[in-house]
C-alpha positions as CSV (number, residue, x, y, z in Angstrom):
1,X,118.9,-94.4,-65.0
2,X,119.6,-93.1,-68.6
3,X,120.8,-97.2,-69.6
4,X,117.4,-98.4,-68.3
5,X,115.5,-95.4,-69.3
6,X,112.2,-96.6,-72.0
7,X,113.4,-95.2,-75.1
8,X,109.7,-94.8,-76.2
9,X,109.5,-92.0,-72.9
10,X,111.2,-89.1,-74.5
11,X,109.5,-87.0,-72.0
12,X,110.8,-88.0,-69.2
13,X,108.9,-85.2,-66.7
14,X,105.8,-86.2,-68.7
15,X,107.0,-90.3,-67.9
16,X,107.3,-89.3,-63.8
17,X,104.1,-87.3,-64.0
18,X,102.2,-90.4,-65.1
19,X,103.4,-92.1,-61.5
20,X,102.9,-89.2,-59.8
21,X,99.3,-88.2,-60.4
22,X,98.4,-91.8,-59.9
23,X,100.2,-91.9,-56.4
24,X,98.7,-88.4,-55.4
25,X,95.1,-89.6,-56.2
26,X,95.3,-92.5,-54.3
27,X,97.4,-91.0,-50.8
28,X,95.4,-88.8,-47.9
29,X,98.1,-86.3,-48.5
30,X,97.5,-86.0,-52.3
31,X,100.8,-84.5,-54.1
32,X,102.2,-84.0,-50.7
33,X,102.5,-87.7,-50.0
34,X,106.1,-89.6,-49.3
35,X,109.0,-89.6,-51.9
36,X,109.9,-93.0,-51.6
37,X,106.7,-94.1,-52.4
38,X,107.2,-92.4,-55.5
39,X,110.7,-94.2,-56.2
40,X,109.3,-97.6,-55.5
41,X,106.2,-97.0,-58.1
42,X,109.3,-95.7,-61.0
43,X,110.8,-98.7,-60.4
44,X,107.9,-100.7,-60.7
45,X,107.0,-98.8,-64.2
46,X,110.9,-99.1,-65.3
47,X,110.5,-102.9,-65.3
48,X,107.2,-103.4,-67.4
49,X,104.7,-102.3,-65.4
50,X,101.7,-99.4,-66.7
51,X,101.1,-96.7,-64.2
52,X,98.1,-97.6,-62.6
53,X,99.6,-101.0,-61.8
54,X,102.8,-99.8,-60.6
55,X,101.2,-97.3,-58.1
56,X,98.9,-99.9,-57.1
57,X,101.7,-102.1,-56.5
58,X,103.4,-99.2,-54.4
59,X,100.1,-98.7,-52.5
60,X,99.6,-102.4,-51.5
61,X,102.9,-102.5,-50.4
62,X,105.1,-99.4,-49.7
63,X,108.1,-101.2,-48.4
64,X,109.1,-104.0,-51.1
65,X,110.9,-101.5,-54.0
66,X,112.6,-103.2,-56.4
67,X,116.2,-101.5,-55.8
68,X,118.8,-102.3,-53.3
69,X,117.8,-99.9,-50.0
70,X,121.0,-97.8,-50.4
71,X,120.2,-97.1,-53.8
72,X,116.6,-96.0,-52.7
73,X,118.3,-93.9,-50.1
74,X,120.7,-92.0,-52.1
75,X,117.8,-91.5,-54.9
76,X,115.6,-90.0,-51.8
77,X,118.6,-88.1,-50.7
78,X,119.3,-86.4,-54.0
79,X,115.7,-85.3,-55.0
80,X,114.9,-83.7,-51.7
81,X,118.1,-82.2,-51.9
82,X,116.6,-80.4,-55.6
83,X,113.3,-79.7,-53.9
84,X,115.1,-77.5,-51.3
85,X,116.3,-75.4,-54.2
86,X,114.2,-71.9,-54.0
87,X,112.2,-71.7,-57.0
88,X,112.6,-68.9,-59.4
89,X,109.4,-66.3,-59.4
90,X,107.7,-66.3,-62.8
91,X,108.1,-63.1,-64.4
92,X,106.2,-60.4,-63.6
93,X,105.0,-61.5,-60.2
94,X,107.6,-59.3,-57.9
95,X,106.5,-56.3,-59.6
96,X,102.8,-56.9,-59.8
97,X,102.5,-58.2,-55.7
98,X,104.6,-54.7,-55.5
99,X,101.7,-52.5,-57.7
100,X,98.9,-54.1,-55.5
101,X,101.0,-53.8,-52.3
102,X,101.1,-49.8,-52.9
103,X,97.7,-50.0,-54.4
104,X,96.5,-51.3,-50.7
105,X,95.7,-54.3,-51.2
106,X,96.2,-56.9,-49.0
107,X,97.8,-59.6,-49.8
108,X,96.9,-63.5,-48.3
109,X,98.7,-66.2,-48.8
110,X,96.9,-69.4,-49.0
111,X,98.9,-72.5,-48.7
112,X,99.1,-76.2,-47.6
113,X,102.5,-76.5,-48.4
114,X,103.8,-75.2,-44.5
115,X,103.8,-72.1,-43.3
116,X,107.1,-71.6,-42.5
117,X,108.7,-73.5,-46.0
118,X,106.9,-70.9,-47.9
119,X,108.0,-68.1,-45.1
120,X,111.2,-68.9,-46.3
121,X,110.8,-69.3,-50.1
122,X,108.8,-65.2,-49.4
123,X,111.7,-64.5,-47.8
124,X,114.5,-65.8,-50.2
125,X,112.3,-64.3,-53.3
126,X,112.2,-60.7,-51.1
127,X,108.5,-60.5,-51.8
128,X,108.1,-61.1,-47.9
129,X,107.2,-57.9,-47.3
130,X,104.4,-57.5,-50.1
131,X,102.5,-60.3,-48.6
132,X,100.5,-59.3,-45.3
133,X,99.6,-62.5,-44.1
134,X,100.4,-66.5,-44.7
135,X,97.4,-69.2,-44.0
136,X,98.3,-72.9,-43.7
137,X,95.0,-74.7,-43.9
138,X,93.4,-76.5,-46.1
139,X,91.7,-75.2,-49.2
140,X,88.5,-75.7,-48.7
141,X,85.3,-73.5,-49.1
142,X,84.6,-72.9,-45.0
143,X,88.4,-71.5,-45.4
144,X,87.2,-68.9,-48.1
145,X,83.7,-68.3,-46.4
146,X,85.8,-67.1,-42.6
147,X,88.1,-64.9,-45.4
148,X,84.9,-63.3,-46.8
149,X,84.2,-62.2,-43.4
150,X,87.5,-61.2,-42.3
151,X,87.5,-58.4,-45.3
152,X,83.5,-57.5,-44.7
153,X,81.0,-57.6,-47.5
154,X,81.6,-54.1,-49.0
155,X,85.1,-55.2,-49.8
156,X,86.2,-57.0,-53.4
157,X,87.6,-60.3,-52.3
158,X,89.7,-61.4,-54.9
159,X,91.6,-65.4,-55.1
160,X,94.1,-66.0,-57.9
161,X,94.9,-69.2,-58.2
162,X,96.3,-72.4,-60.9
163,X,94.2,-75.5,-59.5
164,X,90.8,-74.8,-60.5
165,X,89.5,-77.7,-58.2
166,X,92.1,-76.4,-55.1
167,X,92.0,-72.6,-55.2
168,X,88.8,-71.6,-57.3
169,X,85.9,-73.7,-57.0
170,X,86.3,-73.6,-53.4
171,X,86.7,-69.7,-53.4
172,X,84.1,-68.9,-55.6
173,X,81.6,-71.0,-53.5
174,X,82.3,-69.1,-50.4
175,X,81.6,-66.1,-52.8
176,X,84.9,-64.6,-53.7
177,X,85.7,-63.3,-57.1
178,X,88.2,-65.4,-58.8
179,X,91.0,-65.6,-61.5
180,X,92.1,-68.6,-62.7
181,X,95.6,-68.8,-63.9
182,X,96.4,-71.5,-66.7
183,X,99.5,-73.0,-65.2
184,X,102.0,-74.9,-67.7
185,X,101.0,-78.3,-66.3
186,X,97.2,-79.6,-65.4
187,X,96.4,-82.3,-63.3
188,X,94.3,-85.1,-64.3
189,X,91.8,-84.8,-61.7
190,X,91.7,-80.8,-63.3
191,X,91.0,-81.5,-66.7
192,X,87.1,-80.9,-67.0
193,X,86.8,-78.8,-63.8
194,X,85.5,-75.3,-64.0
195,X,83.8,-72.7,-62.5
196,X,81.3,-70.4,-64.9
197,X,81.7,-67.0,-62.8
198,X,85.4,-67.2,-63.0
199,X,87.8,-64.8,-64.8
200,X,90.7,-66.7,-66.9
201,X,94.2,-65.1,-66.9
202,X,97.5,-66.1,-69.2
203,X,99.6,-65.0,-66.2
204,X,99.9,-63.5,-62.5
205,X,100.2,-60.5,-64.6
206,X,97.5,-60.8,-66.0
207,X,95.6,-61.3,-62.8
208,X,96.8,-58.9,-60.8
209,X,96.4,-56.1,-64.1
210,X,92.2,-57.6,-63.6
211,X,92.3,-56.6,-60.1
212,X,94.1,-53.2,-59.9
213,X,91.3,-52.2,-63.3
């Protein structure tokens, strides 16, 4: 990869981000969609091609990738073998999710990422037992409205989220107060999209500092 690399792509996470935003906006499953689709639209970019054309050229035809299959393979092998690496927490967040766990708050997780991968990634973080419940559903405001409920309407409902189109707008439709959280990269189909009532945060920190004042 590095003798074939562009050299005018010295961002290389920037370069793969191009391919993967186009790919996500065009798949039912958004960011969530196949990784060999993404390896066939790379390979496409890596031989001329701009990103639109190259993810068009992958969504047309998801089979034909321009490598040899077992080279496809062992690329899909290797980078689903760095996604099952547990992520580090951002600072701060274990000992925030503790201060509102003792404060009595409870604590929802809302995911579409599987309920059990993130189980796990609670689990090997050992925040499992600040969180008192996981929802795997889509985020969508009917989610947030049945949430609103759950709690009652004399409760503070609070969502803290980093996609302003994913977590908040949704959330603050159904009539939740929100706090966005800039996070360190911003989707295309993000940039633009905001919601006025919402309260903007640096960092979970941050956040969960708004909600325990």
């Amino acid at each position: 990869m590095d003798r074939i690399w562009p050299r005018q792509a010295p961002d290389r996470l920037a370069y793969v981000r191009e391919i993967d935003q186009e790919l996500a906006s065009r798949h039912h499953l958004g960011l969530r969609y196949p990784a060999r689709l993404l390896i066939a639209a790379l390979s496409h970019r890596l031989l001329g091609n701009e990103p639109g054309l190259a993810a068009r050229k992958t969504w047309n035809d998801p089979t034909r990738i321009p490598l040899a299959n077992e080279v496809a393979e062992e690329i899909e092998k290797q980078y689903l073998s760095d996604l099952s690496v547990t992520p580090r927490l951002l600072p701060g967040v274990r000992t925030k999710l503790k201060r509102l766990h003792h404060a009595d708050a409870i604590l929802v997780l809302v995911t579409e990422g599987g309920r059990d991968r993130v189980g796990e990634l609670l689990q090997a973080n050992q925040i499992d037992k600040y969180i008192d419940r996981v929802i795997d559903a889509p985020k969508r405001k009917e989610l947030f409205v049945r949430l609103r409920r759950l709690f009652g309407s004399e409760v503070p409902v609070y969502m803290i989220g980093d996609q302003m189109t994913r977590d908040i707008q949704p959330a603050a439709e159904a009539g939740l107060r929100t706090i966005h959280v800039q996070g360190q990269f911003r989707p295309i189909w993000e940039v633009g999209a905001f919601a006025p009532t919402t309260h903007e945060a640096n960092t979970f920190e941050d956040a969960a500092d708004a909600v325990l004042a």
